[in-house]
N, C-alpha and C positions, 0 to 999 in steps of 0.2 A: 126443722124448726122454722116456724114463721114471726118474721119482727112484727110486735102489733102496736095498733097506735096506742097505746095506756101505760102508764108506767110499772113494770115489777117491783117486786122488792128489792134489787139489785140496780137497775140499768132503767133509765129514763125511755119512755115512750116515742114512737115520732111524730107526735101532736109536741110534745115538752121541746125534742129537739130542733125541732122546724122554726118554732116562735125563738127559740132561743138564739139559733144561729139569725136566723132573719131579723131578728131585734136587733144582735149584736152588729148584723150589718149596717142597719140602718143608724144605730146609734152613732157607730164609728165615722158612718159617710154624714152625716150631720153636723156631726164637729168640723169634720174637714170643710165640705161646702159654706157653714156659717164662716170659717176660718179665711176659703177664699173671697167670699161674697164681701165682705167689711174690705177687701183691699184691693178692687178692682176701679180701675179707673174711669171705663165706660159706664157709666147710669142706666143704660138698657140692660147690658146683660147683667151687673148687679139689680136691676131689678126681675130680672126674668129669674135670677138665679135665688133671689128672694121669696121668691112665687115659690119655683120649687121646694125650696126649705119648706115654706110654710106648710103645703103637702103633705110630704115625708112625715113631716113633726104632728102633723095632726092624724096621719097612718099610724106612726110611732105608738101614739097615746091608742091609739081602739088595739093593735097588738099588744101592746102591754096589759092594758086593761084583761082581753084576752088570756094572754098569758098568765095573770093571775087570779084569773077565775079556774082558768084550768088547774093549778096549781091548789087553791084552795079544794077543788074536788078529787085531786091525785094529789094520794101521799109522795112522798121525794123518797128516791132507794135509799135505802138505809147507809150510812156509811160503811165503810172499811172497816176490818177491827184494828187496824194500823192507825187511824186515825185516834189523838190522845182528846184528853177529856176538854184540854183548854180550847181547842182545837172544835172540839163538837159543840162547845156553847156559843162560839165565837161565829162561825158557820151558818146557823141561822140571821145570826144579827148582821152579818156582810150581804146576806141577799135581799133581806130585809132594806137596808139600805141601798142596793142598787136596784131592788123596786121603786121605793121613795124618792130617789135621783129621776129615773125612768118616768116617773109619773110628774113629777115636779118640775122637769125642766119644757115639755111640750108646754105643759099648763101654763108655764111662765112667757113660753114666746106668747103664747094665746091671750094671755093678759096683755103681753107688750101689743098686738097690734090692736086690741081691743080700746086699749086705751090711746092709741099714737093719736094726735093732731090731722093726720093724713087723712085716717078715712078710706086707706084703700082695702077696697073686700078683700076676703081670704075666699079663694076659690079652690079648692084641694082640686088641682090634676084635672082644670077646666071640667068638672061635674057641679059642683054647686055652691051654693054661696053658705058659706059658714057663718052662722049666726056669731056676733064677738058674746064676748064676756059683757054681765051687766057693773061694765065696773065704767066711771065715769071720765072722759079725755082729759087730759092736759099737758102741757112740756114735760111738768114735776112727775106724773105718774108714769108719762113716758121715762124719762128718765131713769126711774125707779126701777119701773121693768125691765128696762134693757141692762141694768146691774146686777140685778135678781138673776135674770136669764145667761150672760157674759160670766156669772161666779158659778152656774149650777153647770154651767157648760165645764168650765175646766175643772171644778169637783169630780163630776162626771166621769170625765174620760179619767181621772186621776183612778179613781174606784173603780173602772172597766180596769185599768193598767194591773191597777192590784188584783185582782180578780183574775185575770188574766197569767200574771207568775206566779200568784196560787197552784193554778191549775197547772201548769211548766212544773212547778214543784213536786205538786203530786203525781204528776208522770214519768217525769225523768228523776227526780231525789229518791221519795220515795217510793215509787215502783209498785203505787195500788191505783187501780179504777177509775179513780174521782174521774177523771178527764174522758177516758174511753166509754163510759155509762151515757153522758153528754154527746158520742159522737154517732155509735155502734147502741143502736135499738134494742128493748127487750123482746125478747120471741113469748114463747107460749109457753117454753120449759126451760127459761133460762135460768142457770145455777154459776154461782163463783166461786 
C-alpha cells in the first residue's frame, strides 16, 4: 500500500498532515518568539527578532489560507464510531475556531505594523516588501492592535492546548484514531 497525498475516508492525507504539523509548528514557535521578543533587553536583536516574527506570521497566513483551501476541497475521514454525538457536533466547531484563531491572529500583527507610527517595512525573510494594511497610522490604533493581537495570541495557544489533550484523550483514553489518522497517512487501500 502506498500513502497518498489526499485524504480517505479514514486517515488524512500527507498534503493535510504536512500543513497541519508545519502550521502547528509554526504557530507554537510564534507564541514563544513574540514571548521572548517583548522581554529582551537589547533593541537589535529584539528588533531582528521582530523581523523574523513578522516572516513566520505572514508565512503562517498563506499556510493557513492553504490549508483551508485544501480542506475545503478534501473532505475530513470520517470519525470513529467511538466518538459520541456531543462530541461530533462540537468537533467541527473547535476546528472551525482554530481556523479563525489561525487566520486572525497574523492579520492582526499585520494590522499592528500596518498601522505602527514607525513605518518600518515588513520584509518576509529579506524577499520583499509587503505592502501594509490600508488601514490608517496612529498611537491609538497601534495600540489597539497590539491588544487585538497580545489577546488573540494567548486565546490561541490556549485553543492549540485544548486541541491538543483532545487529541492525548483520544489516543491514550479512548483508544480510537482521532490522533494517528493526523500522523500515519492514507494509502490507496486503507481500511480501519
Amino acid at each position: 500500500m502506498q500513502a497518498t497525498i489526499i485524504n480517505s475516508t479514514t486517515r488524512y492525507g500527507w498534503a493535510a498532515i504536512i500543513l497541519h504539523w508545519l502550521i502547528a509548528a509554526i504557530f507554537i514557535g510564534q507564541f514563544v518568539l513574540g514571548f521572548v521578543m517583548m522581554r529582551l533587553s537589547s533593541q537589535r536583536t529584539a528588533f531582528e527578532l521582530i523581523q523574523l516574527h513578522k516572516s513566520f506570521g505572514f508565512l503562517l497566513l498563506g499556510l493557513v489560507i492553504l490549508r483551508i483551501a485544501w480542506r475545503l476541497g478534501n473532505a475530513a475521514p470520517a470519525l470513529p464510531h467511538s466518538v459520541g454525538p456531543l462530541e461530533r457536533r462540537m468537533a467541527p466547531l473547535a476546528h472551525l475556531g482554530l481556523y479563525a484563531f489561525q487566520l486572525a491572529l497574523p492579520l492582526s500583527g499585520w494590522a499592528l505594523v500596518s498601522v505602527s507610527m514607525l513605518g518600518i517595512p515588513s520584509v518576509p525573510f529579506n524577499l520583499f516588501v509587503m505592502p501594509n494594511l490600508p488601514l490608517a497610522q496612529s498611537d491609538a490604533a497601534e495600540s489597539f492592535w497590539a491588544a487585538v493581537h497580545w489577546y488573540l495570541a494567548y486565546a490561541g495557544i490556549g485553543l492549540v492546548a485544548l486541541h491538543f489533550v483532545a487529541a492525548l484523550r483520544h489516543h491514550f483514553w479512548l483508544k480510537d484514531a482521532v490522533l494517528m489518522r493526523m500522523i500515519t497517512p492514507s494509502s490507496d487501500h486503507s481500511v480501519e
